[in-house]
N, C-alpha and C positions, 0 to 999 in steps of 0.2 A: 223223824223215826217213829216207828208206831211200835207198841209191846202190850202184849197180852199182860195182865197180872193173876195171878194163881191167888184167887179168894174163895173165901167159904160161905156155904148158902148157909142162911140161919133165917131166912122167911120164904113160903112163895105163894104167891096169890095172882088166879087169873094168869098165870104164864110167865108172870115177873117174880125173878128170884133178886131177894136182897141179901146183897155178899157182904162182905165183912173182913176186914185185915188192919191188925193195931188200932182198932177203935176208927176206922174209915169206911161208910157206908156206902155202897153203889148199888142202885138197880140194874139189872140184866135182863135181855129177853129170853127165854128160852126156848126158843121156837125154831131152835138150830138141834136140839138136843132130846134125846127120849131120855127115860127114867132118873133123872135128878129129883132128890129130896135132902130136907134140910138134914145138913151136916155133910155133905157133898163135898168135894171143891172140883172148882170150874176154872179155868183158863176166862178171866172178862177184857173184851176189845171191842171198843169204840160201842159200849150199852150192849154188847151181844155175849151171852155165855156160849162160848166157842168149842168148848172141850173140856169133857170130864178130865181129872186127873186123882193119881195118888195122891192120899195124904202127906205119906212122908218126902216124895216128891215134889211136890206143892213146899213142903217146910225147908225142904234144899234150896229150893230157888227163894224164896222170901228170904233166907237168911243172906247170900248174894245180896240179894237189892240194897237190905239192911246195910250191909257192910259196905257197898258202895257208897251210899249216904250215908255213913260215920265218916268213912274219907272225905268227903266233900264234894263230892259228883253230883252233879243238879241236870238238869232238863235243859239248863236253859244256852 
């Protein structure tokens, strides 16, 4: 199963945005996307920032993931 995660850009350089969620850093391309700047949030899947999104939308879905992993749901 593949999933987007809803992070937040806090650097970008040369095209590469680094997101950010609970102290977990990923690089993104953003070469899918016009005017992203830091403090942003981005929908990231498989290195590609996919989609702009709301903030507080973005905090809706994080807390979901959150609380699926407090129950014990894993990837694997």
């Amino acid at each position: 199963m593949c999933l987007a995660v809803p992070m937040k850009v806090v650097e970008i350089a040369d095209g590469i945005a680094i997101c950010e969620v609970d102290g977990v850093r990923r690089e993104g391309s953003l070469m899918m996307l016009d005017d992203v700047v830091v403090g942003d949030y981005v929908l990231l899947h498989a290195g590609f920032a996919i989609e702009k999104i709301d903030p507080g939308e973005a905090e809706k879905t994080l807390e979901v993931f959150r609380e699926a992993l407090d129950a014990g749901l894993s990837a694997e």
